[in-house]
C-alpha positions in Angstrom: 20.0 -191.3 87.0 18.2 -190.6 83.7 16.9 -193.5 81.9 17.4 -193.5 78.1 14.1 -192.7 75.3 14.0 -196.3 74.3 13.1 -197.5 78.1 10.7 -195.2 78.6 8.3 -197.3 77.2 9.1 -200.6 79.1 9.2 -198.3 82.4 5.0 -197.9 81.3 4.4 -201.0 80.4 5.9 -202.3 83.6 3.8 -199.2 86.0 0.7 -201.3 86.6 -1.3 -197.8 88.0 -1.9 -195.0 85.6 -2.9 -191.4 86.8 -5.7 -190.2 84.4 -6.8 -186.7 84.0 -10.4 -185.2 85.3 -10.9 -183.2 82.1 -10.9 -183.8 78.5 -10.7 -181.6 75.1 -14.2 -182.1 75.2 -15.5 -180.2 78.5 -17.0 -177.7 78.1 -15.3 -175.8 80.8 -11.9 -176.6 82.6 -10.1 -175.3 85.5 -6.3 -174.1 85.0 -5.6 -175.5 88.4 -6.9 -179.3 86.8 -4.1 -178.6 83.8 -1.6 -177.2 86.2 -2.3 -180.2 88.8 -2.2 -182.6 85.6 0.8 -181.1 84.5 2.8 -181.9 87.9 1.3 -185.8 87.7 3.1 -186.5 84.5 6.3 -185.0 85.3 6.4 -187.1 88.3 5.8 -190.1 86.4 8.5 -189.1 83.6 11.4 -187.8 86.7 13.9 -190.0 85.4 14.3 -189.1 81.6 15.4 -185.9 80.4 12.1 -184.0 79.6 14.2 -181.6 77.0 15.6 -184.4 75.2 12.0 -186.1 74.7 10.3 -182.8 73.8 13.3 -181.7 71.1 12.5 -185.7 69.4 9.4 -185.2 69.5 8.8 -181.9 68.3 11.2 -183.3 65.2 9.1 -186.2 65.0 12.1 -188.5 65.5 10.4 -190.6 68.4 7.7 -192.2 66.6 6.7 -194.9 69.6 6.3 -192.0 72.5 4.2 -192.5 75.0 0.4 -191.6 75.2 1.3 -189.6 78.9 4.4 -187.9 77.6 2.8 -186.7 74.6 -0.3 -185.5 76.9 2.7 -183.7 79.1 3.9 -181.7 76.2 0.6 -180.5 74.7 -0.7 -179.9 78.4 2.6 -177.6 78.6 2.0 -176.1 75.3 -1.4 -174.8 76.3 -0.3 -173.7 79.9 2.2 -171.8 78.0 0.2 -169.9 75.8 -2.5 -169.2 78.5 -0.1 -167.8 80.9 0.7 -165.3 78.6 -2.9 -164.0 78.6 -3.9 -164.9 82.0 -2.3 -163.1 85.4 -4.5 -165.9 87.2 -3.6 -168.6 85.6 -2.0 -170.2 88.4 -4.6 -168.8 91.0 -7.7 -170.4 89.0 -8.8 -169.3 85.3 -11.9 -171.1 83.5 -11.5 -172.1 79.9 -14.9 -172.3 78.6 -15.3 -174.2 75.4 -16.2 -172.2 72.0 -19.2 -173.8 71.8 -20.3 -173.4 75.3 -19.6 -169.4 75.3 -22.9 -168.5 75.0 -24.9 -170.7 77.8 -21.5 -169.8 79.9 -22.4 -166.1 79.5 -26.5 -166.4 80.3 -25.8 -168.1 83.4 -22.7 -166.0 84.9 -25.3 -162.9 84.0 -28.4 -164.7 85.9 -26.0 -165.4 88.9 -24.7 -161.7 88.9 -27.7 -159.6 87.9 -31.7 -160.0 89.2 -33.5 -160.4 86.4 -37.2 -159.5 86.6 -39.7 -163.1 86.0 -42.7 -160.7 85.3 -41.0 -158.8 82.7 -44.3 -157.3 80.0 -44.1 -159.5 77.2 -42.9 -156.7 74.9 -40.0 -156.4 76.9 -36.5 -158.6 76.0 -33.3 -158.7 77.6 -30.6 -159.2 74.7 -27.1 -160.2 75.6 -24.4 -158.8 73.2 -21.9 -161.9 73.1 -19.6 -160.7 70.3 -19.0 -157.5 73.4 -18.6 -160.3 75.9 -16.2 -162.0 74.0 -14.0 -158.9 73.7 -12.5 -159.6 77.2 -11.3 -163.3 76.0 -9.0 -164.8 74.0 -9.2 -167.9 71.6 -6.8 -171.1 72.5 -6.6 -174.4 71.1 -6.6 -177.7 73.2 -5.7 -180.3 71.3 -7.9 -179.2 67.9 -10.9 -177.9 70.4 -11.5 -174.1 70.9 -11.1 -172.6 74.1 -11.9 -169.0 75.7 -9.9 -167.5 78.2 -9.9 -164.4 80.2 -7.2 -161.8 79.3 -6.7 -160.1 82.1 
């Protein structure tokens, strides 16, 4: 039995536990598998409405009083979406790092992968060409945050 739009609210408000994610907008790196896992909670707590009918309202803006975790479910499905497409391990494990994170991201993936010399001359620099880096990801959005992915 699928309950009607209208009830999904009382069904909340009666739920006294609420299943809260482990990431935010505002990490600076995220897991796929944390979104995917995420993803799975909320459609468990929404199994008895019709998912498609809730999405089609509120994509028209007809349901004004949706719920906080149904409107989470539908922009964690938009951005699985759209990374899927770019991603072949999506499902398997794939970091978004945050824009503004890129950069640190990159420094310490090369200092875990590469011995850099300590005792370097002091005329001598390493530089790290980021913009070349970046060439190998692709720009999302998370709820009004930028995100880097892999493309694979």
């Amino acid at each position: 039995m699928q309950l009607s739009l209208p009830h999904v609210a009382n069904l909340l408000t009666i739920k006294k536990e609420t299943i809260m994610a482990n990431f935010t907008n505002n990490d600076v790196i995220i897991d796929s598998r944390d979104i995917l896992g995420r993803i799975e909670e909320l459609r468990l707590e929404f199994f008895e409405i019709d998912l498609q009918e809730a999405r089609h309202l509120w994509e028209t803006d007809r349901y004004k009083d949706i719920p906080e975790e149904l409107e989470e479910l539908f922009h964690l499905q938009d951005l699985a979406e759209e990374c899927e497409q770019y991603s072949s391990d999506w499902i398997y494990g794939e970091t978004l790092i945050h824009r503004d994170y890129f950069e640190q991201y990159m420094d310490e993936m090369v200092e875990d992968c590469y011995e850099v010399p300590k005792d370097m001359p002091y005329w001598m620099s390493i530089t790290i060409d980021y913009h070349a880096l970046e060439q190998d990801y692709v720009s999302v959005d998370f709820d009004g945050e930028e995100y880097l992915i892999r493309s694979v």
